[in-house]
N, C-alpha and C positions, 0 to 999 in steps of 0.2 A: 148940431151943436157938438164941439168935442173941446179940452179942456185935458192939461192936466196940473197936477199939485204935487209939488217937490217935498218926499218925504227923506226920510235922515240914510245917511250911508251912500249918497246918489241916487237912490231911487225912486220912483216917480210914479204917481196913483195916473192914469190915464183912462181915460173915456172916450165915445164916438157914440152921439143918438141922431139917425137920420128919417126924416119921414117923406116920404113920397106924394106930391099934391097935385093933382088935374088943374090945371089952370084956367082951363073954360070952367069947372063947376067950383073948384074951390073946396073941393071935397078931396078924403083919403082916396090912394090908390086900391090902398086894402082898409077895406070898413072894419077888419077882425081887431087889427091891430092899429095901435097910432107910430108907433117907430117902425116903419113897415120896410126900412132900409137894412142902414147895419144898428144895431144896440149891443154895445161891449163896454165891458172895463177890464181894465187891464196891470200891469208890473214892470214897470220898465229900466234898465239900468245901462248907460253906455260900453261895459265891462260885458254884461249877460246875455245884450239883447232884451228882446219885449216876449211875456207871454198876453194872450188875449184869449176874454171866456164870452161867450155870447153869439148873436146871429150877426155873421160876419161874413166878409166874402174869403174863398178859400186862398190858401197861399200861390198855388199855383195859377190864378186867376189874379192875383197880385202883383205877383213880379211879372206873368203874360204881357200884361196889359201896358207895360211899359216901354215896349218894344212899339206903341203905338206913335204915329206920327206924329200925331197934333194933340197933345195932351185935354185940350178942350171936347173932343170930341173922337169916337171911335171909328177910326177910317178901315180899318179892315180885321183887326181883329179881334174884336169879338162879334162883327159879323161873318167871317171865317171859320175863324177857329173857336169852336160856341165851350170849348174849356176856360178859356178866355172872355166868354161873355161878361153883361154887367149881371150879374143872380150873387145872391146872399141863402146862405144856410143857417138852421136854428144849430143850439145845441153842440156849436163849434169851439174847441182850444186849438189855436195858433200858436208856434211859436214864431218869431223872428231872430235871425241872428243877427250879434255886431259883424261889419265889416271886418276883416283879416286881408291887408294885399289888394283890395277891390274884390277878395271873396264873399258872399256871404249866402245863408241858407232858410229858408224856409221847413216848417212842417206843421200839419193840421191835421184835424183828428177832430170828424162830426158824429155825434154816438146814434143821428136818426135824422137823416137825412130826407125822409118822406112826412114824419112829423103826424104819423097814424101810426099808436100803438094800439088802439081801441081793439083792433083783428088781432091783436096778436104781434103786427109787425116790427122789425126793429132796422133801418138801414143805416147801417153805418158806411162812412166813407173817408178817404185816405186822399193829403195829395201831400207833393213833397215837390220842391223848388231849389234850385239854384242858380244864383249869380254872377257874373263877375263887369266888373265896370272900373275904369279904366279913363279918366278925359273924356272922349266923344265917343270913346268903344262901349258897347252895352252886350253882353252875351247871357240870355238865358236858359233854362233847361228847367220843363217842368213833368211830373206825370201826376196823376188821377184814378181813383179808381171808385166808384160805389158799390155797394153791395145790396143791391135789391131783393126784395122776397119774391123767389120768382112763382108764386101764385099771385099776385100782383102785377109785376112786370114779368111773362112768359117770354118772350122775346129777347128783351133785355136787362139779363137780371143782375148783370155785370160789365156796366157799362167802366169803359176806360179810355184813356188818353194820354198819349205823349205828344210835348212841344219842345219844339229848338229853335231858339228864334236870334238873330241878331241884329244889331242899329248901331251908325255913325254918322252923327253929326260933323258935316261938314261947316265951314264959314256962312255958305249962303243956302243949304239944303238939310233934309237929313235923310237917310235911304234905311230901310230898315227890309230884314228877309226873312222868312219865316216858314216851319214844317210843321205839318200837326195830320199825328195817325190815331184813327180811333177806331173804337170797337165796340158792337153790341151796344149801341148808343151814344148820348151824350151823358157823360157825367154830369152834368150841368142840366140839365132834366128840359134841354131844348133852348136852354135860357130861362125856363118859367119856373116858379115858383111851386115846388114840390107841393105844397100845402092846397093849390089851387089844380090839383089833378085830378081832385073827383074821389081820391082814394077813400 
């Protein structure tokens, strides 16, 4: 379900509650939770851009993802490039920007990315996004980073990631091309869902 309501000055109360359902059993993905996707509400204004508060996927996994061929379905990146994956974080502010020129900009900011403070932990993480789109030109640029407790994640306790990706749509095709360097992990925690790590 998503939904918004036109408040005074332009601006717009906006929403997004998605749930995840197994379709052989009919049951939740995740038993913990029923909105097990993204749940935000949000501020929106065609002048400001949008802010967004809740479990949401990150901005750099937003505008990635667009660089994909077939909008129905993920042909290579985010089985590629797992910054890019389909994963949702709790505990996330998004910004989005308006378009300027076919520019425009992302940023997000998740205060606990693991979603276990019980030990003590706290993971925050960072991405930041840019665009430019153009007719059938699409040019993005994204980076990543989390911040793990590294008595938790010993290995990687700072996992990070850059992406450069670009797409044009042709009459009868569309060709898209894409880079993606990481480090110490995936930011995106494999694709899975922080929460279901065991931590």
């Amino acid at each position: 379900m998503k939904g918004q309501e036109a408040l005074s000055g332009g601006w717009l109360a906006t929403f997004q509650l998605e749930s995840m359902i197994d379709l052989t059993t009919g049951s939740l993905v995740d038993s913990d939770r029923f909105f097990n996707s993204n749940a935000w509400v949000g501020l929106a204004n065609d002048q400001f851009g949008e802010i967004r508060l809740g479990r949401q996927r990150v901005v750099g996994q937003q505008f990635g993802s667009q660089l994909e061929i077939a909008s129905w379905k993920d042909m290579s990146m985010g089985a590629t490039f797992k910054a890019s994956d389909n994963y949702q974080i709790d505990n996330t502010v998004n910004y989005l920007s308006p378009s300027w020129a076919g520019f425009s900009f992302g940023l997000g900011y998740s205060f606990d990315v693991a979603g276990d403070q019980t030990n003590g932990w706290k993971s925050p993480a960072a991405s930041v996004a840019l665009k430019y789109e153009s007719g059938p030109l699409l040019a993005v640029a994204t980076w990543d980073k989390a911040y793990l407790p590294a008595s938790a994640f010993p290995d990687s306790a700072r996992p990070q990631a850059w992406q450069l990706g670009v797409s044009y749509g042709f009459s009868v095709a569309k060709m898209s091309l894409g880079w993606s360097h990481q480090t110490n992990g995936y930011v995106g925690m494999d694709g899975g869902d922080p929460d279901n790590l065991g931590l």
